[in-house]
N, C-alpha and C positions, 0 to 999 in steps of 0.2 A: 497416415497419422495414427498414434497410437491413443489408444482407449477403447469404451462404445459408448455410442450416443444414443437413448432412448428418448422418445418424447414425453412419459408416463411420468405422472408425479406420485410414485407408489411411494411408500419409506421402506427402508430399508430394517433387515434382521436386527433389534438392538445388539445381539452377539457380535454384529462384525463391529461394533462401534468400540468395543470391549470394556463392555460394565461399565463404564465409566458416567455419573449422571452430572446434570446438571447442576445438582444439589451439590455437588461436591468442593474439597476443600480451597481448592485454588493451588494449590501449593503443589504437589502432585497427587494424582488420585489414587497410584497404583500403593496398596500396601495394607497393613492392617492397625488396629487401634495402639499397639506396640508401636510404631510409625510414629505416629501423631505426639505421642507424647515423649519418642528420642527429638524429633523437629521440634519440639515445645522446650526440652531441656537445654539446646542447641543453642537457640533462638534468643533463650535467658542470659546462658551463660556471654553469645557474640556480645547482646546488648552490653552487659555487667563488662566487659572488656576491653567494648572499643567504644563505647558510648552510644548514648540517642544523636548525636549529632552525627557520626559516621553515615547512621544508617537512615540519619534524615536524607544528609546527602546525594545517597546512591537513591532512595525511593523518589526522591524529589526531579533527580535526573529523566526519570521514567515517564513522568505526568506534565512536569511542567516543561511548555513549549519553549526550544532554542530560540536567541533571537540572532544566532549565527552559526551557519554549517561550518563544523571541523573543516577545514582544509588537507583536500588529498596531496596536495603537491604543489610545487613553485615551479615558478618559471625561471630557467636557467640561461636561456638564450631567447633571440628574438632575430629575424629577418624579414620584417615585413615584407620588404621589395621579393625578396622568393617567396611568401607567404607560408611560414614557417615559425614555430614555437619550438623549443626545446624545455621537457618537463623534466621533475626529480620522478624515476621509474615506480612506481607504487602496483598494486594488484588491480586497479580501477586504469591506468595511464598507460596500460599495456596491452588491454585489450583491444582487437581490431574494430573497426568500426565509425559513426558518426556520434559526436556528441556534444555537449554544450558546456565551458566552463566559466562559472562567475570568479572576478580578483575581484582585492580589494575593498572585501567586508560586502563583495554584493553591489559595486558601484559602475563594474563593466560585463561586459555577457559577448564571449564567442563563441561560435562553431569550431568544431574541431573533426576534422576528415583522417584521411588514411595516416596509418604509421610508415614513417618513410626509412627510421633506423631505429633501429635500440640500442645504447651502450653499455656499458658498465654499469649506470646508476642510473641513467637517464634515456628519456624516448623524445624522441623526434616526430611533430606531429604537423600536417599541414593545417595553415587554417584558412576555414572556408569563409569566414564574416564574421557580422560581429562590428562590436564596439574595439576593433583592431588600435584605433591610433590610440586607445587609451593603456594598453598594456606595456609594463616596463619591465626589464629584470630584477628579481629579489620580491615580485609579487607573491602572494600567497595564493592558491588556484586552490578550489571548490569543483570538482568533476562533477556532473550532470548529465542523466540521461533523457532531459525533455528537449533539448537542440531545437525544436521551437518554443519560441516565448508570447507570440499572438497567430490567432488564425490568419491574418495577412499576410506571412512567414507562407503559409501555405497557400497561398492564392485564393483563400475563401469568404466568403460575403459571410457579415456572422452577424446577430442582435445581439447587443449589451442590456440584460435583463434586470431583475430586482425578485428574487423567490422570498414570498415571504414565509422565516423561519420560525419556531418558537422563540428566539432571540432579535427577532428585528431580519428586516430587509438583508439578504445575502446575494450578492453581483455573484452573475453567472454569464456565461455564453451558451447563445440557441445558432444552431452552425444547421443549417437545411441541405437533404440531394438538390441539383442541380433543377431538377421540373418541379420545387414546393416542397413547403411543410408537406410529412408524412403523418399518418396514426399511428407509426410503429415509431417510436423514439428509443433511446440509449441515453441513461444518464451514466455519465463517468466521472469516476470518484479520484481524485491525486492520494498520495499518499502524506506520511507525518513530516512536515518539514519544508513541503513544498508546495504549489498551488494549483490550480487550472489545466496551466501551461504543460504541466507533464501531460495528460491527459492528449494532448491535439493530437501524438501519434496516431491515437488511434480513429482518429474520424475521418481519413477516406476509405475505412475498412467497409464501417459503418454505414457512413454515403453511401459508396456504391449499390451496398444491401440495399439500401432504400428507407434508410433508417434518417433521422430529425436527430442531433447530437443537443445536450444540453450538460454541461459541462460547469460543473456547480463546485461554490465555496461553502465553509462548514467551519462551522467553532473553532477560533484559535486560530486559525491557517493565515493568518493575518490581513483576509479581505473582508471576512463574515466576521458580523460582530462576536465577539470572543463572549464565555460561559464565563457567570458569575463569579467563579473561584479563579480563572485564568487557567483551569487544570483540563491537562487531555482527559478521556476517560476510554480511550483504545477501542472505541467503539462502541462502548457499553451507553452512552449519550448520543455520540455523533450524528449513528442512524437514523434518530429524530428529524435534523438537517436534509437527510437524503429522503428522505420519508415525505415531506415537506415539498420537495422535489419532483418526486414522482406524482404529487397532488396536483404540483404547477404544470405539469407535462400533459394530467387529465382533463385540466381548463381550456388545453390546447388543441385535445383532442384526440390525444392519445389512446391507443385500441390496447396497443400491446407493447410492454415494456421489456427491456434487457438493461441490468447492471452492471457495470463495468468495475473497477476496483483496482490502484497498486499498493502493496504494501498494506499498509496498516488501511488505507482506502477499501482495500480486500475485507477484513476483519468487520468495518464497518458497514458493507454491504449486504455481506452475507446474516447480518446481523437487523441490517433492512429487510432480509427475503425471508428472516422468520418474521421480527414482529411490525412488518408496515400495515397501515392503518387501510391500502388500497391491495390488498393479497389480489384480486382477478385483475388486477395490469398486470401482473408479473407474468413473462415467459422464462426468463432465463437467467443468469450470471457466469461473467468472465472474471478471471482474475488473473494477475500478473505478479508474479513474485508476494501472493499474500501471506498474512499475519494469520494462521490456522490454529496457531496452539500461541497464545502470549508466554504460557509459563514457560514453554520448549524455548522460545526467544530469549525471553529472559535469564532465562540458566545459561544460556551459550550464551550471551554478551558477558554475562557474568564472567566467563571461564577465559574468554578471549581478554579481559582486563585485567584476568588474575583477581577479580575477587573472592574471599575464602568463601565456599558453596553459606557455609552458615550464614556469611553474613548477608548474601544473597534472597535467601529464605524469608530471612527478620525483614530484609527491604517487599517482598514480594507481599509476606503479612502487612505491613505497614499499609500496601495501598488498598489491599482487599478486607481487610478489616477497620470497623468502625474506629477502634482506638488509634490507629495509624493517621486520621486525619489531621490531627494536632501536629502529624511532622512532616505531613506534605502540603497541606492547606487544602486540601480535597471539600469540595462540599459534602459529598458523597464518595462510600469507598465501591472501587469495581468488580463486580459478580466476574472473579478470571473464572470462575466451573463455566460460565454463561459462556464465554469465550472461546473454549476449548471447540471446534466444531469436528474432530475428531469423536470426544467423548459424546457428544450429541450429532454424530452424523444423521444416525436414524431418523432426527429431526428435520432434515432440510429435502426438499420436493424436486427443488427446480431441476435442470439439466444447468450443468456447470463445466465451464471451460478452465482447466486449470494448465497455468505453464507457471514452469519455478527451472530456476537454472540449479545444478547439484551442487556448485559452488561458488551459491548467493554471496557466500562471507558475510552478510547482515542478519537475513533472515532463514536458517535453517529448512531445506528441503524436505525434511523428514516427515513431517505434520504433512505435507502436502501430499505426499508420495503416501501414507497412509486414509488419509480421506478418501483418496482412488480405490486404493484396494479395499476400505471398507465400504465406499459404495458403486461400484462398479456399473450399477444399473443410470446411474447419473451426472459423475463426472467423467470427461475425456480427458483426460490429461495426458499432456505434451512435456517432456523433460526437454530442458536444455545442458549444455555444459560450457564453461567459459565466460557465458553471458555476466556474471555476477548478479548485485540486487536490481532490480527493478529497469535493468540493460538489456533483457532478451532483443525488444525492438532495436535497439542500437548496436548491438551487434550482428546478428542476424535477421535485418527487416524483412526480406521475401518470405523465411518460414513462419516468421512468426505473422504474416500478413496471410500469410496462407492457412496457417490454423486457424484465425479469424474467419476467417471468409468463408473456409469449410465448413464450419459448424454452424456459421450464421445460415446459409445457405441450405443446412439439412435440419432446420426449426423450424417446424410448423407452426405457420401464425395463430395465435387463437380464433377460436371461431365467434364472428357477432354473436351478444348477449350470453355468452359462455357464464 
């Protein structure tokens, strides 16, 4: 496996993080005071152009939660009796693998097994289960990499919890190895959009470790009670919720903690491992297709929709500056310099598993593949290719079970009373 693994929670040379601090603008760091004031002139001029309402729009896209996932793909055919779909071919619908797709606004959920053809426009996929009798032709499909949706899916005995959060009571699952609770637990974080359920891939990695799963909800994700404003805050809040978490896991008995993380769940863990309120549970953080850099996210969504860079900027100001809350409804606007963990690697202690596929198409690999090389001493990172966003497990389960496992397996527990 590539990387190295230390156990030392030294920091790292602020050099390799490259100058970039915390303090900084959000916007991008690299440049000089000339910078700031063509992005200022920029920013004026987009507004003066295309209006505050444009740019409400795109900011508002960014913070406020969907309350339904774009659709990858329709269904074009159906043979139950061979147990068989045919999809419209998309970058997500052609990947090999198991997976899970919601029709119908969210009102049915299958499994979805090997690709058996691809044509012209369309792929051929078996299906393994699922709410099958409800699917018709001309449905709209939602592609998904959580392919289970409750630990019974997996054969596991699980407690339905209640962590109490700064926002009120938040439902979780407590999933145990086979011989009892453990001291050593794993809380695991879903990413922006989805719930829980992503999450169960990863708890018989965990199990087996000997690790307690606690598999928790968090502002907005639409099981824990949602934040004042209804607004994400990409982490820069959430953490709070996982923090909260890690509290409920020390009631338990927990000795020694590992974070888990996909996606924007990543952003907000590692966002737990600097400022949790229990720093001596921490051993470690995993991430899966994480959110490293927002701004770097942000700019490539931008590019991939064809919005003009400026106007992207004025959106990006909008959420991280106080005057921008007037057009997203922010309570608060978010510290992106805080977010960059890139720019603040030097910051961060723990030993860290990262895997990112090179051709997420969501979330850019770039940010990830630069936190390795700037701290070397602490992250392993695993690259995929193929797998797409937050699909490494679904398309390739043995390696990515196998990273797991390796790294879990070479972490020294802490020591009592550490």
């Amino acid at each position: 496996m590539n990387g190295q693994r230390h156990a030392g929670r030294r920091r790292g040379p602020g050099s390799q993080a490259g100058g970039r601090g915390a303090a900084s603008t959000g916007i991008r760091r690299r440049g000089s005071a000339t910078d700031a004031i063509v992005i200022a002139g920029g920013a004026a001029a987009a507004v003066g152009a295309l209006g505050l309402a444009v740019v409400a729009t795109i900011a508002r896209k960014v913070v406020v939660p969907a309350r339904d996932r774009p659709s990858e793909a329709r269904i074009v055919g159906l043979d139950r009796a061979g147990g068989t779909v045919e999809l419209v071919a998309s970058p997500d619908t052609i990947v090999p693998g198991r997976y899970g797709s919601w029709v119908t606004r969210r009102a049915a959920y299958v499994q979805l097994g090997d690709i058996l053809e691809v044509r012209q426009h369309t792929v051929v996929r078996t299906l393994l289960g699922g709410d099958v009798d409800a699917l018709r032709v001309g449905q709209e499909a939602e592609f998904s990499g959580w392919f289970f949706r409750r630990p019974e899916e997996l054969g596991l005995a699980h407690e339905d919890v209640l962590v109490p959060t700064p926002l009120g009571p938040a439902p979780a699952w407590a999933i145990h190895p086979e011989d009892g609770p453990s001291t050593r637990w794993a809380v695991l974080v879903h990413g922006r959009g989805t719930t829980r359920s992503e999450a169960l891939r990863a708890v018989p990695s965990f199990r087996n470790a000997g690790y307690s799963c606690l598999l928790v909800s968090y502002r907005n994700d639409g099981d824990a009670p949602p934040a004042l404003d209804f607004r994400y805050a990409l982490g820069d809040e959430e953490w709070r919720d996982v923090d909260a978490a890690i509290g409920w896991v020390r009631e338990q008995g927990a000795a020694d903690v590992v974070l888990m993380g996909w996606s924007m769940g990543g952003a907000i863990v590692l966002q737990a491992s600097r400022r949790t309120t229990h720093p001596e549970l921490l051993r470690a953080v995993a991430l899966d297709s994480p959110v490293i850099d927002w701004v770097d996210v942000l700019q490539h969504q931008a590019r991939e929709n064809r919005i003009p860079s400026v106007v992207g900027r004025v959106a990006l100001l909008a959420i991280s500056r106080r005057w921008g809350r007037l057009l997203t409804g922010q309570a608060t606007s978010i510290d992106l310099g805080r977010l960059d963990y890139v720019a603040n690697a030097a910051d961060l202690a723990l030993p860290i598993l990262l895997m990112h596929s090179d051709d997420d198409g969501y979330v850019p690999a770039g940010p990830s593949r630069a936190l390795a090389l700037a701290r070397p001493d602490i992250v392993t990172f695993v690259p995929f290719t193929v797998a797409r966003h937050t699909k490494l497990w679904n398309y390739d389960p043995e390696r990515w079970t196998a990273a797991v496992s390796d790294w879990l397996d070479e972490l020294v527990p802490l020591p009592p009373g550490h």
